[in-house]
C-alpha positions as YAML, in Angstrom:
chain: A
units: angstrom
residues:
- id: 1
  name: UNK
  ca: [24.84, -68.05, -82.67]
- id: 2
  name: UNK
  ca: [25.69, -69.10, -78.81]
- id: 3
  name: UNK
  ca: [29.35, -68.97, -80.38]
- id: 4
  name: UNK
  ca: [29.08, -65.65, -81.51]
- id: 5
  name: UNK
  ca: [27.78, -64.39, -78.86]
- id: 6
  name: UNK
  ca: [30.47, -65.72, -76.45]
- id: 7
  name: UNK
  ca: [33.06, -63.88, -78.80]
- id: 8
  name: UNK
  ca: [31.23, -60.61, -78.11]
- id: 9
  name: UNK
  ca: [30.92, -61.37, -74.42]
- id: 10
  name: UNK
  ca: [34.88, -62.22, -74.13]
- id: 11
  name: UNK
  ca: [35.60, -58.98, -76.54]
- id: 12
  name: UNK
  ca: [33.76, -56.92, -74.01]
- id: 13
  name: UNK
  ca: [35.74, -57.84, -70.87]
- id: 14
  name: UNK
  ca: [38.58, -58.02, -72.63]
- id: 15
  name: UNK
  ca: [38.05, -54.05, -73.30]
- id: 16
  name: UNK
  ca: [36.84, -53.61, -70.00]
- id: 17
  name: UNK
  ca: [40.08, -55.47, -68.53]
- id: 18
  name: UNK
  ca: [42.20, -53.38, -70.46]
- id: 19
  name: UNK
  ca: [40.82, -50.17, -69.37]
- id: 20
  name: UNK
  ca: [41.25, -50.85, -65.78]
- id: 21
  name: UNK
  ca: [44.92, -51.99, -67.03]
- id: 22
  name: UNK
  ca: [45.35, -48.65, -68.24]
- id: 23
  name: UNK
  ca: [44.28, -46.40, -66.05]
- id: 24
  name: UNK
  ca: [46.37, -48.61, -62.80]
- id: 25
  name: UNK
  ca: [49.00, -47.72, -64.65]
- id: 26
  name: UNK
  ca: [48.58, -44.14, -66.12]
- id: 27
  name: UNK
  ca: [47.99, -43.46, -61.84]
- id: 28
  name: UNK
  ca: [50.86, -45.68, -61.10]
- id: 29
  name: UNK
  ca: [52.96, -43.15, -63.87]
- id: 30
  name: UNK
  ca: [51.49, -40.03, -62.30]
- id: 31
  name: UNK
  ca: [52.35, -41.04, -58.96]
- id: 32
  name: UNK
  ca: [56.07, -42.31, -59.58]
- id: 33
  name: UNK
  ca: [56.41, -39.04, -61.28]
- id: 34
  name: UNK
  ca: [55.52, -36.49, -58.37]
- id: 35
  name: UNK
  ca: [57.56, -38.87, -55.82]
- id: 36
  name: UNK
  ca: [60.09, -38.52, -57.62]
- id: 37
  name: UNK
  ca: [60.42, -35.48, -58.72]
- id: 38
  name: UNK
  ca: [63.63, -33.64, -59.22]
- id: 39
  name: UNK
  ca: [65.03, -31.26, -56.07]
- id: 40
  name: UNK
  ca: [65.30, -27.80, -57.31]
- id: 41
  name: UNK
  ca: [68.86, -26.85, -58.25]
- id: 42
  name: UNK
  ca: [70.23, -24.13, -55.94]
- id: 43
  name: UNK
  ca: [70.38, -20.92, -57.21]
- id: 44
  name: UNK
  ca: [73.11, -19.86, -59.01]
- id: 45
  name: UNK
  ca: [75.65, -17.36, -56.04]
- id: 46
  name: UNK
  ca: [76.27, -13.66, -57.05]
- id: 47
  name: UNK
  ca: [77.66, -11.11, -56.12]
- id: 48
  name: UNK
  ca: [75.42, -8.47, -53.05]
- id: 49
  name: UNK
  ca: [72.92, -6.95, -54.51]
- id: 50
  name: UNK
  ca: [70.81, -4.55, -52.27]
- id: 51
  name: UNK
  ca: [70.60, -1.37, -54.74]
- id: 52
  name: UNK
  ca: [69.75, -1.85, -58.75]
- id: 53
  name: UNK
  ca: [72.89, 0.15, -59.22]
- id: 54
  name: UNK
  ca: [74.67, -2.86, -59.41]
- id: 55
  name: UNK
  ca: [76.98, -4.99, -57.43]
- id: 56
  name: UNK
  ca: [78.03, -3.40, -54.07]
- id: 57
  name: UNK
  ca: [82.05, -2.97, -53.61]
- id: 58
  name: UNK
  ca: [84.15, -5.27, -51.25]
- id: 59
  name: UNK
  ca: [85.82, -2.55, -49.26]
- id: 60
  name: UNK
  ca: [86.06, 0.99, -48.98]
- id: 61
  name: UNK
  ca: [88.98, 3.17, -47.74]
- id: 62
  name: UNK
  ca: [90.19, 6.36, -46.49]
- id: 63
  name: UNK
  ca: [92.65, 8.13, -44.32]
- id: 64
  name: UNK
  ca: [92.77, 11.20, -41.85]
- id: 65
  name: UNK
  ca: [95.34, 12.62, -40.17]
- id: 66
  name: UNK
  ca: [95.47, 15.11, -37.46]
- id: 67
  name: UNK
  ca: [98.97, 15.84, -35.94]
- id: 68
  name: UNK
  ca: [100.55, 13.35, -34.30]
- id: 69
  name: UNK
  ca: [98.19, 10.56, -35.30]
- id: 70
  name: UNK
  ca: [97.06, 9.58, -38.91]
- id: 71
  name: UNK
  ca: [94.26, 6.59, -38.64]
- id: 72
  name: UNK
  ca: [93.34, 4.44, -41.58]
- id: 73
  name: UNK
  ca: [89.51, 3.13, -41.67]
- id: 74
  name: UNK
  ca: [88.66, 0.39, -43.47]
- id: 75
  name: UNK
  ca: [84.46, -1.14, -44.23]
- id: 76
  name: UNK
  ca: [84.54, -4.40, -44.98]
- id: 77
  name: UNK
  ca: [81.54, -5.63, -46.46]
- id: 78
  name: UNK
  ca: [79.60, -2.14, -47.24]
- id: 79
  name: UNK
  ca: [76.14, -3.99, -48.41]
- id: 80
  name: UNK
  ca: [73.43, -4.32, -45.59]
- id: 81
  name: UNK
  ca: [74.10, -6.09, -42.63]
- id: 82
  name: UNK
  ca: [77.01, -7.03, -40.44]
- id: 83
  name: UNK
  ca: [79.97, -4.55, -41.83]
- id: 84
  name: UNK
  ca: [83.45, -4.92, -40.24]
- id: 85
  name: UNK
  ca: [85.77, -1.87, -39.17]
- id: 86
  name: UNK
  ca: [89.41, -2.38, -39.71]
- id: 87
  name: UNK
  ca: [91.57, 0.60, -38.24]
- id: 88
  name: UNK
  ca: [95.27, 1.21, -38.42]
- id: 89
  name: UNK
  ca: [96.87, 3.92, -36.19]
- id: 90
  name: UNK
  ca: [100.45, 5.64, -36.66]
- id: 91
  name: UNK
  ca: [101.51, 8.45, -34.09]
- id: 92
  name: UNK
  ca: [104.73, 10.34, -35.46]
- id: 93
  name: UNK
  ca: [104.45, 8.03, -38.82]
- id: 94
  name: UNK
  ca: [105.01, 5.03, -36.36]
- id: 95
  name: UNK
  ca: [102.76, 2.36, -36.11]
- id: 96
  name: UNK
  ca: [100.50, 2.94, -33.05]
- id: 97
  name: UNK
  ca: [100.20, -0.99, -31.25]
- id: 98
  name: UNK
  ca: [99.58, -0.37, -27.60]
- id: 99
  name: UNK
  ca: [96.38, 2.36, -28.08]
- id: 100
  name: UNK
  ca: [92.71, 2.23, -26.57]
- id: 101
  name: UNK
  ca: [89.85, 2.41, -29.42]
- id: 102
  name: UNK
  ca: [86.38, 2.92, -29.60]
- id: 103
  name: UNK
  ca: [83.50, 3.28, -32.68]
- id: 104
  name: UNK
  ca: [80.53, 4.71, -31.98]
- id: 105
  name: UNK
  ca: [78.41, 4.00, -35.58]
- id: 106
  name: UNK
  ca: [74.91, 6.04, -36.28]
- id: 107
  name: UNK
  ca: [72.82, 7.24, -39.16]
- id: 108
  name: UNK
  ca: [72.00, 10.41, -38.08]
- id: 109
  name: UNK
  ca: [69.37, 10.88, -40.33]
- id: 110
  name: UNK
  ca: [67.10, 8.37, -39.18]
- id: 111
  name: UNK
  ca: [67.20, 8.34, -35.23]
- id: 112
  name: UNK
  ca: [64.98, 5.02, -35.32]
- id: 113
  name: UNK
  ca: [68.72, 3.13, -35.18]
- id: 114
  name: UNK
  ca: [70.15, 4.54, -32.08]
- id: 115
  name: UNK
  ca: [74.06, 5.24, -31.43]
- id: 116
  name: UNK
  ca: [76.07, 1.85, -31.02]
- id: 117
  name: UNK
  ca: [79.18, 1.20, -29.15]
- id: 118
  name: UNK
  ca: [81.22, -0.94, -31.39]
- id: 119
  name: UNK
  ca: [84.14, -2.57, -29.22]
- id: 120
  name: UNK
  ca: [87.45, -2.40, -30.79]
- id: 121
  name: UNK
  ca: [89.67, -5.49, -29.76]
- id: 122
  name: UNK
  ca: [93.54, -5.85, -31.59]
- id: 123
  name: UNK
  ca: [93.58, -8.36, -34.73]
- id: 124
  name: UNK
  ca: [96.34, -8.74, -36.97]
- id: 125
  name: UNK
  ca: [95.29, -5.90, -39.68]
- id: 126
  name: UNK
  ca: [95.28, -3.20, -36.42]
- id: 127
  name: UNK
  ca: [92.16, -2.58, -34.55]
- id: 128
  name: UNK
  ca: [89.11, -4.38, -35.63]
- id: 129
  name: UNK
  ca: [85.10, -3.94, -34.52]
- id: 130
  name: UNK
  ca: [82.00, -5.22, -36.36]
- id: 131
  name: UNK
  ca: [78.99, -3.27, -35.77]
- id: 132
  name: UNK
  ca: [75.12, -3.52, -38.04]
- id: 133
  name: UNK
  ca: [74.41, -1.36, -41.38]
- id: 134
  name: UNK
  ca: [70.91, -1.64, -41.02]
- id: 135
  name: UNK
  ca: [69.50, 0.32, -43.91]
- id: 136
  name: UNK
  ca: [71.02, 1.72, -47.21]
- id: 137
  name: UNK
  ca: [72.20, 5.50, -46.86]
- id: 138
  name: UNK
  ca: [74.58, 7.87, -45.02]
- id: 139
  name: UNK
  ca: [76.52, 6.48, -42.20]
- id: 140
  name: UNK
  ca: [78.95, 8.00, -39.45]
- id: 141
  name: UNK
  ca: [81.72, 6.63, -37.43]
- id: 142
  name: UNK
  ca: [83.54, 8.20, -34.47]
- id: 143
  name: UNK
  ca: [86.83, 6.40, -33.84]
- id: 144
  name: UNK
  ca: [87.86, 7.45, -30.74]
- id: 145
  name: UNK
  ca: [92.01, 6.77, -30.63]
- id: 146
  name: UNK
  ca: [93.63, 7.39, -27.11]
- id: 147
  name: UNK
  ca: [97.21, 6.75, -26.82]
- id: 148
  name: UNK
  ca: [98.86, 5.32, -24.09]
- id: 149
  name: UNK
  ca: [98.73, 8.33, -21.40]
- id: 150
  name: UNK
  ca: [96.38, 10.23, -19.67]
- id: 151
  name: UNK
  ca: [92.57, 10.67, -21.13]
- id: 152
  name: UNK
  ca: [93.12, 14.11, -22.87]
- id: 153
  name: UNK
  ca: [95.73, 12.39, -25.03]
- id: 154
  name: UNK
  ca: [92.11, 10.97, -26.79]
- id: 155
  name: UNK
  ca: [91.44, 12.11, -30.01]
- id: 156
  name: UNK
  ca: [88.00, 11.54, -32.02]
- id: 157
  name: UNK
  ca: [88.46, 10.95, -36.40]
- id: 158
  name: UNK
  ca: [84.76, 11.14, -37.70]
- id: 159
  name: UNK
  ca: [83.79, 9.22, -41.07]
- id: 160
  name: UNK
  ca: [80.82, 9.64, -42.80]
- id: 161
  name: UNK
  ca: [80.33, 6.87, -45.77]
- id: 162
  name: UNK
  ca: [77.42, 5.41, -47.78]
- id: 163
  name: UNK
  ca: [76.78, 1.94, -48.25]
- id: 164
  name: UNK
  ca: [75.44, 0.02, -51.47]
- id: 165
  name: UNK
  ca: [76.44, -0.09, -55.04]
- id: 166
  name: UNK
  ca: [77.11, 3.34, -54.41]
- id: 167
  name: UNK
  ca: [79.16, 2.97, -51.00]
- id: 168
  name: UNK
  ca: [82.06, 5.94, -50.59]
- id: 169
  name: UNK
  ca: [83.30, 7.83, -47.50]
- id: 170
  name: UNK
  ca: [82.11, 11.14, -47.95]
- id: 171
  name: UNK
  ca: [84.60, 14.36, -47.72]
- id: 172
  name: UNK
  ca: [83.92, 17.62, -48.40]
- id: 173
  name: UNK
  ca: [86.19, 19.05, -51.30]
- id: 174
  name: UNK
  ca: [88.27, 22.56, -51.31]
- id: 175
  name: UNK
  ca: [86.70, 25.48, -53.08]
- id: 176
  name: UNK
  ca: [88.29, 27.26, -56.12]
- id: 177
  name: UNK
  ca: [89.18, 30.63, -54.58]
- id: 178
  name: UNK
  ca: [89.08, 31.83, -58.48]
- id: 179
  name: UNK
  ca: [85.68, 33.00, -58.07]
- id: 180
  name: UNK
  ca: [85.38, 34.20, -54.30]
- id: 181
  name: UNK
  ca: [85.84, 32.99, -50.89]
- id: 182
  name: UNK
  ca: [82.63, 30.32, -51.97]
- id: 183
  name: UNK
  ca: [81.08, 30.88, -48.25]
- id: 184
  name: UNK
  ca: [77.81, 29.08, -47.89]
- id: 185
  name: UNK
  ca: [74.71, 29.78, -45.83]
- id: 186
  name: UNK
  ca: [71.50, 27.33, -45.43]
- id: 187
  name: UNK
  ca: [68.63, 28.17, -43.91]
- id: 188
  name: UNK
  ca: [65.16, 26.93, -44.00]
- id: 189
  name: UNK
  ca: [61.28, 27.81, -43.64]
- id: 190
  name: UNK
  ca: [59.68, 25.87, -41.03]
- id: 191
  name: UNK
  ca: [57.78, 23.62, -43.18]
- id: 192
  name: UNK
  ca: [59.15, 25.28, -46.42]
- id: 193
  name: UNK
  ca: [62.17, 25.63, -48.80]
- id: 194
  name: UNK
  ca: [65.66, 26.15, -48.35]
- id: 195
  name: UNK
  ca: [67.49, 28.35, -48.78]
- id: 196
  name: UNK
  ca: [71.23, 28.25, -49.90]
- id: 197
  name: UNK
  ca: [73.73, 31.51, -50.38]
- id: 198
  name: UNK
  ca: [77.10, 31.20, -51.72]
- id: 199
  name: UNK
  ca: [79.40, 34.51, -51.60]
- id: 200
  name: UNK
  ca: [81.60, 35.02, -55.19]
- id: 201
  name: UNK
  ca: [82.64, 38.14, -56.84]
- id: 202
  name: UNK
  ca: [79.68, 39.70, -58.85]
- id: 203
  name: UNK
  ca: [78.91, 39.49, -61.92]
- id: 204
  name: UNK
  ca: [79.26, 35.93, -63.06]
- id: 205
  name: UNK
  ca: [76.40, 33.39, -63.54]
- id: 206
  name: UNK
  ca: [76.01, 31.08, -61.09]
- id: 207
  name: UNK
  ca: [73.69, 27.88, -60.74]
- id: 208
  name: UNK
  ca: [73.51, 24.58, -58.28]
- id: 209
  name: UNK
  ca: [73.28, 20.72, -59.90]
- id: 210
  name: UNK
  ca: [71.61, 18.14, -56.88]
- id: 211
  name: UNK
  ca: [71.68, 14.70, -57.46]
- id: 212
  name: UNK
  ca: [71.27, 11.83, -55.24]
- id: 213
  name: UNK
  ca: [74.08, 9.06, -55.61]
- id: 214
  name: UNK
  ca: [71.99, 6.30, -53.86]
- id: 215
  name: UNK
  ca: [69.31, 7.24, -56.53]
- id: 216
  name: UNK
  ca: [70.49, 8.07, -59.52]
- id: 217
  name: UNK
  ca: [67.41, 7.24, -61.23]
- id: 218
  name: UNK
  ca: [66.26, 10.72, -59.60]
- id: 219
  name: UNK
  ca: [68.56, 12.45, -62.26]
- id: 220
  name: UNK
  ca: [69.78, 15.85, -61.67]
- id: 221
  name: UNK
  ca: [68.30, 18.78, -60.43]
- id: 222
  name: UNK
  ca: [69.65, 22.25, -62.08]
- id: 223
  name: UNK
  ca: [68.88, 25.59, -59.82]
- id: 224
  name: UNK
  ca: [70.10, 29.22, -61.62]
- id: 225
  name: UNK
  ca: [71.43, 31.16, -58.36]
- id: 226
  name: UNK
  ca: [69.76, 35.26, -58.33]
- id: 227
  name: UNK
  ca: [72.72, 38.11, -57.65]
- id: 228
  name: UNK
  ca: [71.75, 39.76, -54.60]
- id: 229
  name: UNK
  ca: [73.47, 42.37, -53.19]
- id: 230
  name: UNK
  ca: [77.37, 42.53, -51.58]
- id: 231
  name: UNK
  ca: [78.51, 39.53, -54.02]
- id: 232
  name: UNK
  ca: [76.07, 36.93, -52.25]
- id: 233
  name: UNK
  ca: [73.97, 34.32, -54.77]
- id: 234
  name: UNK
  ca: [70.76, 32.86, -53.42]
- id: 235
  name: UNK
  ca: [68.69, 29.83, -54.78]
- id: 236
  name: UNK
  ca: [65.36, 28.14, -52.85]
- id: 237
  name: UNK
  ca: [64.80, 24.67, -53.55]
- id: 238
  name: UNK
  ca: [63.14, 21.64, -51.77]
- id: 239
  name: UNK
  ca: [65.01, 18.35, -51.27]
- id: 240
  name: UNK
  ca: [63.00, 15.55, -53.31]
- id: 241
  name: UNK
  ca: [63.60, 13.35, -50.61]
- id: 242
  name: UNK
  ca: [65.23, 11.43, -47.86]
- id: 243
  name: UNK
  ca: [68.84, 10.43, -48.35]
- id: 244
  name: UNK
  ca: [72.48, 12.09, -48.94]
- id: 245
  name: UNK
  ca: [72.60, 15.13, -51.54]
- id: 246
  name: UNK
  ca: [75.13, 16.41, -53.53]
- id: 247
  name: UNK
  ca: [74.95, 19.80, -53.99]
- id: 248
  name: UNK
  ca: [77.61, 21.12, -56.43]
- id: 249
  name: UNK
  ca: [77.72, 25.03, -57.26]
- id: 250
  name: UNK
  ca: [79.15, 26.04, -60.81]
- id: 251
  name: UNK
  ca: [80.09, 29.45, -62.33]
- id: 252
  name: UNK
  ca: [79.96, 29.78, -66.21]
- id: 253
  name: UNK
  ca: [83.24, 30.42, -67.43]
- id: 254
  name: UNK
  ca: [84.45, 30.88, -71.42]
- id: 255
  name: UNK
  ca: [85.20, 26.97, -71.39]
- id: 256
  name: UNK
  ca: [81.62, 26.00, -69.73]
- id: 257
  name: UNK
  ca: [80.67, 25.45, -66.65]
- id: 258
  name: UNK
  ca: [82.93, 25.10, -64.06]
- id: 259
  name: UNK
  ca: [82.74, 23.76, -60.11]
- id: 260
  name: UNK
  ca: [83.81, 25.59, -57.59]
- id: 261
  name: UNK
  ca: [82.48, 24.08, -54.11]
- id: 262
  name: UNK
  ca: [80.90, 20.84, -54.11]
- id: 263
  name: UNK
  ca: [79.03, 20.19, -50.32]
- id: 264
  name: UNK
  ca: [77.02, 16.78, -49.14]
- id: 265
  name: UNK
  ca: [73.90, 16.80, -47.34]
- id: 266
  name: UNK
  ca: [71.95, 14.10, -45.40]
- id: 267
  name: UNK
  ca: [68.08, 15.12, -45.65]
- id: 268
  name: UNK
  ca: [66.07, 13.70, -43.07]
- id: 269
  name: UNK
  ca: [62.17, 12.39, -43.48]
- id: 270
  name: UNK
  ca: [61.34, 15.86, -42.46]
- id: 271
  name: UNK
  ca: [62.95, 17.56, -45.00]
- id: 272
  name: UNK
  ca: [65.22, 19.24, -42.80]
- id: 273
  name: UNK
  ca: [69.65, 18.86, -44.25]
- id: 274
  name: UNK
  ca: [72.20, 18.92, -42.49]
- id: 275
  name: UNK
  ca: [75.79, 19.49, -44.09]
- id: 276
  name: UNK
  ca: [77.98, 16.06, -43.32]
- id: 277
  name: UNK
  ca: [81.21, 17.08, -43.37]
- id: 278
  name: UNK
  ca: [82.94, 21.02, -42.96]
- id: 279
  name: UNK
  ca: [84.69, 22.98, -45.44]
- id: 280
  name: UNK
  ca: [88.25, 22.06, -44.44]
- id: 281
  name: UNK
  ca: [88.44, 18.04, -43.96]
- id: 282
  name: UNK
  ca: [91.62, 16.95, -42.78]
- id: 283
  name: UNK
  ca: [90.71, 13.36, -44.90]
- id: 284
  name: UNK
  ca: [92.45, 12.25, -47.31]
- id: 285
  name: UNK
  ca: [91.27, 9.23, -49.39]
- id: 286
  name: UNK
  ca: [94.41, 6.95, -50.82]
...
């Protein structure tokens, strides 16, 4: 019986050893196991993404020329952020070395980011100047080009460009004289629509597709223009929002629709546009 009983006795710290065993080393698992736990794996690089268009392009491009000089401009990257301006300047188609530059970069429809003085310095591509796209929309650049000489020799080449998935200098196309002289008027109520009045020959039907091309999730906006009198077509719409509009005025024809002037507005947060570029742009994009 005393036997027996010392076999139960033994049995019991036996189980009782062998828990505290166990659970030593279940902690000693747990704790090996957070110590050394794996470091996370670095995410994976892509390409700039600020705008669920999709990826936003390297470079953009473009080229204006106003007798004697023609000046190449360059954005380099066009995301958010630092963008570098890359300029080339011919005078009399040869290459202009020995000039004076300046870029003076704004968004003009949000004052909040004030007018910058970019310096230009000479690099190997030309003329080169980094200055700060600070938000996604409608941005202008003044390069100011003065050739050796006195001051009035200065001549200013305005850009206007987006950046983004979307990024594009921004030009104002020729009208089709088929249909008229395509003269447009904007005006706007205080607090109120707009207004916009194109001038064709009467008698033809004539509407206005917006869109936005930072937002093209806004889709597109169709506005029927009403004859009024001496050949002039009106419609009154309000902007849906802040950012650049396209505004692109079609006359039905026996093949469809066809444009005939295409203009781009920057609307402020007040609701207030302002046309970017006039009707005759000396640009020319390559």
């Amino acid at each position: 019986m005393k036997q027996d009983r010392r076999w139960l006795l033994y049995a019991v710290a036996m189980l009782i050893m062998l828990g505290i065993v166990g659970y030593i080393g279940l902690r000693l698992v747990d704790t090996t196991t957070r110590s050394a736990s794996p470091t996370p794996a670095a995410p994976m690089a892509t390409g700039a993404l600020t705008s669920p268009e999709g990826l936003v392009p390297a470079a953009i491009h473009a080229t204006v020329g106003r007798e004697p000089l023609t000046v190449a401009l360059a954005v380099t990257p066009v995301d958010v952020g630092a963008a570098r301006f890359i300029v080339q300047v011919w005078r009399n188609g040869r290459v202009l070395r020995n000039g004076r530059l300046r870029f003076i970069l704004s968004m003009p429809a949000q004052p909040v980011f004030p007018k910058t003085a970019v310096a230009a310095t000479a690099c190997h591509e030309g003329y080169c100047g980094q200055g700060q796209l600070r938000a996604l929309g409608r941005w202008h650049l003044d390069v100011r080009v003065c050739p050796p000489g006195p001051p009035r020799n200065c001549v200013t080449f305005p850009f206007d460009f987006m950046n983004g998935a979307n990024a594009r200098f921004l030009f104002a196309e020729p009208p089709d004289p088929r249909f008229g002289s395509a003269a447009v008027i904007f005006s706007r109520v205080p607090q109120g629509a707009s207004t916009l009045r194109i001038h064709l020959r009467p008698g033809i039907a004539v509407r206005a597709v917006a869109t936005m091309p930072n937002m093209r999730d806004m889709g597109t906006a169709v506005y029927g223009a009403r004859p009024q009198t001496h050949g002039w077509y009106g419609i009154s719409l309000f902007f849906p929002m802040t950012g650049v509009t396209r505004m692109i005025f079609q006359a039905r024809a026996p093949a469809g629709w066809l444009p005939i002037r295409t203009l781009w507005y920057d609307v402020d947060s007040a609701g207030d546009a302002r046309l970017i570029t006039p009707v005759e742009s000396p640009a020319v994009s390559p």
